[in-house]
N, C-alpha and C positions, 0 to 999 in steps of 0.2 A: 435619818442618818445625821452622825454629829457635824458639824463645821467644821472643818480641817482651817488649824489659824498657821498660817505661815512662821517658822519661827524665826527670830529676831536675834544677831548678836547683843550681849552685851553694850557693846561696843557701838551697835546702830542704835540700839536701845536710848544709850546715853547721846549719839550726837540728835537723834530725835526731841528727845527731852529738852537738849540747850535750847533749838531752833523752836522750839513752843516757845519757851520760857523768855527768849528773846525777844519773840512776838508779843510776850505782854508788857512789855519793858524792863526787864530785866538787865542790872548791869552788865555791860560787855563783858567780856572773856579778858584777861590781864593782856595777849598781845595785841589785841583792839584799840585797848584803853590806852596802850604804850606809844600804839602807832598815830590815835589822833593824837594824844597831846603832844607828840614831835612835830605835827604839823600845825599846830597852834602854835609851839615854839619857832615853827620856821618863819612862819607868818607876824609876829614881832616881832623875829630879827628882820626880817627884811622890811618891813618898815621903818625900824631903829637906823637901820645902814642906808638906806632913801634918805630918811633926815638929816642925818650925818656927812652924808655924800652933798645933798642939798648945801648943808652950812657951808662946807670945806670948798667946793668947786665953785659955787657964786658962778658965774656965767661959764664958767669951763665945761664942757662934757667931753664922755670919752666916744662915742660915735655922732660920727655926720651924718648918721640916720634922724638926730635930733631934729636937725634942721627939717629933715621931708614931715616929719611927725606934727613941726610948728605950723608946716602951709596943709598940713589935713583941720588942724585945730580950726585956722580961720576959716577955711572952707570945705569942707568934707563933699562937695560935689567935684571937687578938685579932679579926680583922676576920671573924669566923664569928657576932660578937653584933652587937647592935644600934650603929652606930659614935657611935649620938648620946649615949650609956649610957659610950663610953671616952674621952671629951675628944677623940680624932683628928679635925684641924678638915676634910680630905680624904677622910675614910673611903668617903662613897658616889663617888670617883674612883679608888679603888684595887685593886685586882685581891686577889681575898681571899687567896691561896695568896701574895704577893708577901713579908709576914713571915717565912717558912719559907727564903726566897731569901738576903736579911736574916740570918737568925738564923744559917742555915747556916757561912759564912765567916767572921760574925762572934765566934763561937765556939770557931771553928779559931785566929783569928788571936793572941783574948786568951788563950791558955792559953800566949802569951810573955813571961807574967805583967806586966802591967802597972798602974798602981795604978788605983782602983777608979773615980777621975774620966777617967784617961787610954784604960780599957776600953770607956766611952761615944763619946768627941769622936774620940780616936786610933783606937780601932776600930773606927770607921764609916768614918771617913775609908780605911784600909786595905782595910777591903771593898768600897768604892766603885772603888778605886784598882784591887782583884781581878779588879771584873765589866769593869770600863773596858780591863784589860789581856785578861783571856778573849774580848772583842769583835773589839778589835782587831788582834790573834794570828791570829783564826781569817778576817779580813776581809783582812786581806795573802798569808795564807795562800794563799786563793782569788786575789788579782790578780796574784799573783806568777808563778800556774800557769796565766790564761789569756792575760795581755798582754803582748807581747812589744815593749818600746821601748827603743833605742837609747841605750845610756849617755852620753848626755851631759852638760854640765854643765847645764845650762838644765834639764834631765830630772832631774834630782838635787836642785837645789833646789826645782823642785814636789814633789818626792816630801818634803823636808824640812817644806815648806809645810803639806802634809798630814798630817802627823804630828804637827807642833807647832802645829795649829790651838788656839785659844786658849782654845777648848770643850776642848777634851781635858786641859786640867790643871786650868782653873777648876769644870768641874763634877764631877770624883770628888775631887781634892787640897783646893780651898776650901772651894767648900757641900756637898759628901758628899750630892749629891743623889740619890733611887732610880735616877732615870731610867737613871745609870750601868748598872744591872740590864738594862734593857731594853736598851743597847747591846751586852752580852755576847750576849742573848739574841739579839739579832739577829745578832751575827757567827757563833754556831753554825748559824741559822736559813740566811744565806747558804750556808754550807757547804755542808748540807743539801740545798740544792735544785741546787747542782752537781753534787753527789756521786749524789744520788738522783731529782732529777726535782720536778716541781711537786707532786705529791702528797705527798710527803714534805714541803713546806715549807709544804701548806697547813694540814696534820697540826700543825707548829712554830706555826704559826699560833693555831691556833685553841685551842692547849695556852699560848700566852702572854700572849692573853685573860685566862686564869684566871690565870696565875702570876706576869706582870709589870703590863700596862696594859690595861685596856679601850679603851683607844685605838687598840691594834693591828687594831681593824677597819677600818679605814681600807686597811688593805693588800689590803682583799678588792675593793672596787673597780679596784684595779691590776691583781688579777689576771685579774678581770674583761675589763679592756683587754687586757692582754697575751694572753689562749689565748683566742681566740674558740671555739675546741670545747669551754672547762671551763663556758661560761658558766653555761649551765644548774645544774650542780653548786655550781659558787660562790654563787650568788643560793641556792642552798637551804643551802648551808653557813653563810655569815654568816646567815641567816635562824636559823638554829635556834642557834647559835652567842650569834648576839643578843639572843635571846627566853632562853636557857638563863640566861642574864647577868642580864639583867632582871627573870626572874620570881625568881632567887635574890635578888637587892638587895629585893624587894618579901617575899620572906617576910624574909626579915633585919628590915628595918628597916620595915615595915609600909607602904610607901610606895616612890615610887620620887623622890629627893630629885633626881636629874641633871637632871630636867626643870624643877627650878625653880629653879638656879641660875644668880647673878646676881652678874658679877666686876667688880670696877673697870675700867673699861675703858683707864685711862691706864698699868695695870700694864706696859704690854710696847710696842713700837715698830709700832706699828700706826695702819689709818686713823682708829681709834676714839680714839686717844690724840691724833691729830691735832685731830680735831672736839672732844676735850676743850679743848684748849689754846689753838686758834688763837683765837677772837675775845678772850676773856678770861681770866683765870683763874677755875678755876666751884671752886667753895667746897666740901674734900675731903668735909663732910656728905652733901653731899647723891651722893655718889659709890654708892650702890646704885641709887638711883633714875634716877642716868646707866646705871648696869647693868643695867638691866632694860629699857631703853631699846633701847641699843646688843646685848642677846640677839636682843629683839624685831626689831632689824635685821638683824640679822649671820646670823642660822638659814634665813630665808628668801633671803639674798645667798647662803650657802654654800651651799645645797641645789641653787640658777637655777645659777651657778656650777660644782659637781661635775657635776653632768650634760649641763652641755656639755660639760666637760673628757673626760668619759667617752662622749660620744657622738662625739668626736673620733677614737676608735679605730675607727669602726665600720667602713670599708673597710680600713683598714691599723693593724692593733695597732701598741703601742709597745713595744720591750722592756723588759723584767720592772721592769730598774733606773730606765729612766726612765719610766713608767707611776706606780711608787711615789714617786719624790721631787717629781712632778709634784703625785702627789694630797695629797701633805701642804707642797707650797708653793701650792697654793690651799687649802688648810686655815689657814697660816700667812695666807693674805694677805685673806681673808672673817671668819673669827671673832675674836671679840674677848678680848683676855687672853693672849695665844698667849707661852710662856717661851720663850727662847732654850733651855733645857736640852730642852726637846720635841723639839730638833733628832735627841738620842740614838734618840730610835724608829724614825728612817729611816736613821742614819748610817752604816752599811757599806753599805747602798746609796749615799748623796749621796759617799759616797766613791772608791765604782767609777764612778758619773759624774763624778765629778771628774779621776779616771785616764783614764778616755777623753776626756776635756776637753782632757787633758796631751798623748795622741795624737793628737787630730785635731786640736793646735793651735786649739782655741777656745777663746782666753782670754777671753772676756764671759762666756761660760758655767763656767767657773773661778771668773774673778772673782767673780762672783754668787753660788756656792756658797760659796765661801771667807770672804767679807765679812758673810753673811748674821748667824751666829751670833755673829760677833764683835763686829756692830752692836748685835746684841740683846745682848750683854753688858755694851757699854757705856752703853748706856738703862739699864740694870738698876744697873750703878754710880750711876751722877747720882740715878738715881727715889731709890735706898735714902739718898742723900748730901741730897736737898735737901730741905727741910723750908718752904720760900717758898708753894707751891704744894698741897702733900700734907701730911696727917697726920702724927704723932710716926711717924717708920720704927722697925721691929723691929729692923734690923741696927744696933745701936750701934757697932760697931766704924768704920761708914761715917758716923754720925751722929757721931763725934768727928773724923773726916778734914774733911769740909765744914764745921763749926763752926773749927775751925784752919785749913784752908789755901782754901778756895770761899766761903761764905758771900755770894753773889752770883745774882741772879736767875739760871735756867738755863730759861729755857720754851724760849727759841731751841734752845736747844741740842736738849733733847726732839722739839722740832718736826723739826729738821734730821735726824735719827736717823731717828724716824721714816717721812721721805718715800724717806730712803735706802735701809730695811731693806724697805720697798714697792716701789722702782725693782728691788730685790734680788729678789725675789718673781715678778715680774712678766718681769723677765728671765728666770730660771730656766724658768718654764711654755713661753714663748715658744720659747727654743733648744730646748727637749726638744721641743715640737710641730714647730719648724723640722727638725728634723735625723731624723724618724721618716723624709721623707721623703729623706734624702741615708743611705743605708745605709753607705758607707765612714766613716763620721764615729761610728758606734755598732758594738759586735760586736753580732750576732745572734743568738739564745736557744742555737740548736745550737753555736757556738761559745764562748761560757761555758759552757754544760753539758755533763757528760761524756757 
């Protein structure tokens, strides 16, 4: 009897063919080649703007974060004592092995001898710039191998969109913030769980607790959503995971401080900064006492909140990617203080949803992801800029910008950010809940994973 040969579109014919021919090394495909050399471009600008920044600021920086980054430098065993004992004003929010991360590259970087003030400002900023590029290397890496869209132009300039998001130069090039850390770690962590499977990535997980953010628990809820067979395993992993966390902060520091922390609440583009602002201006004093306020609200909204979000999966999981950027834009849009650089924790995920966004043509759900962090950066300029409203700001370099060219009431402005960076929020949950149900519009686990 003859062989019966399956027959083949054209169409698979041809994507077959490329994926050989790739295998031998064959030129990339035009929107390949488009998309690394924009990250090779991004990658010298923000090194150009590091130097630049370097020259011009001379010992000025725009975050006090500087200062905690200088005492991981000299001592990277630093967050292993008491953190109220080393001046780091963050210590009970910092993941204790996160110095070693830090110290690592920064190390490598200054032994291109540079002078001993430029080793501080210039070599954070370059390590930031390190973890920022090893994120996002390893987060294209991955879309580039499972999403297949048509070179167009329209397709080229989201792809550029995405690259040159505004987060990605402002937070390793400007403020040389850690969080950049935690975006590396997540672009290997992606990988991971393509290459390997969900185990392997809960393993990255619960290894970047200790090494980057305590914040990364947040992702165990997603995954919660996402494999309803891990559930069981997950609830005991962050359990132990959490408590492992916790009872280490409490022999450290004799206490555990996270639970009684209390942030200004007008810091960030949120509804808390709204209720700040809208009837009057409330007098910066008394801004802990708004803090403690706005905790006391916001813990009990975020908790009603996640668990609806998460019992939303219970007949139909979401996929991995939008499960997690779900649970941290109702993180963003419940708690109060939330930074646009937090964005970094979930960002090669909000990125692969934003690539399928490009696919399935849903530009709201694009747009929302793409505005979100950009809105938050521009609150964060004006907060640091206006002095009408807020206390003497730490960032001097913006406090001479608004003294010379603003110097003008800006609440409006704050307010309008604000309702934006919400509508932004709110969007986002909504299309990722919308679209679990239309499956052509998201890939599905077996198809991103190998």
């Amino acid at each position: 009897m003859p062989e019966i040969i399956p027959y083949e579109s054209p169409q698979t014919e041809e994507k077959n063919s490329r994926a050989i021919s790739l295998e031998h090394g064959a030129k990339l495909p035009p929107l390949q080649r488009s998309v690394w050399g924009a990250l090779l471009g991004l990658l010298l600008f923000q090194v150009v703007l590091a130097v630049a920044l370097d020259l011009f600021l001379h010992s000025r920086e725009f975050s006090v974060d500087v200062g905690d980054y200088h005492l991981y430098i000299k001592n990277p065993h630093i967050l292993w004592h008491d953190f109220r004992t080393t001046g780091i004003g963050g210590g009970f929010l910092t993941s204790p092995l996160l110095p070693y991360l830090i110290y690592g590259p920064w190390k490598i970087i200054t032994f291109l001898g540079f002078e001993e003030q430029q080793q501080l400002f210039l070599g954070l900023r370059l390590t930031m710039i390190f973890w920022f590029t090893v994120g996002l290397s390893f987060t294209w890496k991955v879309l580039g191998a499972v999403l297949e869209i048509e070179p167009a132009r329209r397709t080229r300039w989201m792809a550029w969109l995405i690259v040159f998001l505004p987060l990605n130069f402002i937070a390793p090039a400007v403020m040389s913030q850690d969080d950049c850390v935690c975006f590396g770690w997540g672009g290997i962590s992606l990988y991971c769980w393509r290459r390997w499977g969900i185990g392997t990535f809960i393993a990255c997980m619960v290894l970047g607790v200790w090494l980057v953010k305590p914040f990364l628990l947040f992702v165990f809820p997603a995954i919660w959503m996402a494999y309803p067979a891990w559930r069981v395993k997950v609830v005991a992993i962050a359990g132990v995971t959490a408590g492992s966390l916790l009872g280490f902060f409490y022999w450290r520091d004799g206490s555990i401080e996270f639970f009684k922390y209390a942030m200004n609440g007008s810091l960030s583009p949120t509804l808390y900064s709204i209720a700040w602002l809208w009837p009057q201006p409330i007098d910066f004093s008394k801004w802990n006492e708004f803090g403690a306020t706005t905790r006391a609200l916001s813990t009990p909204c975020f908790i009603g909140t996640m668990l609806v979000w998460c019992l939303s999966s219970w007949n139909r999981p979401y996929p991995l990617q939008a499960a997690i950027v779900g649970t941290y834009a109702v993180f963003f849009l419940t708690l109060t203080a939330v930074m646009p650089e937090y964005e970094f924790w979930f960002l090669p995920w909000l990125i692969l949803v934003m690539w399928q966004a490009v696919q399935s043509r849903n530009w709201q759900l694009f747009a929302a992801c793409w505005l979100h962090s950009t809105i938050g950066y521009a609150y964060k300029f004006f907060y640091a800029c206006d002095k009408t409203h807020f206390s003497k700001s730490f960032k001097s370099p913006f406090e001479d910008f608004y003294e010379r060219h603003i110097n003008y009431d800006l609440r409006w402005v704050f307010i309008s950010l604000a309702v934006a960076a919400t509508i932004c929020r709110i969007a986002i949950i909504y299309y990722l809940w919308r679209d679990r149900y239309r499956p052509n519009d998201q890939k599905t686990l077996s198809e991103i994973q190998e």
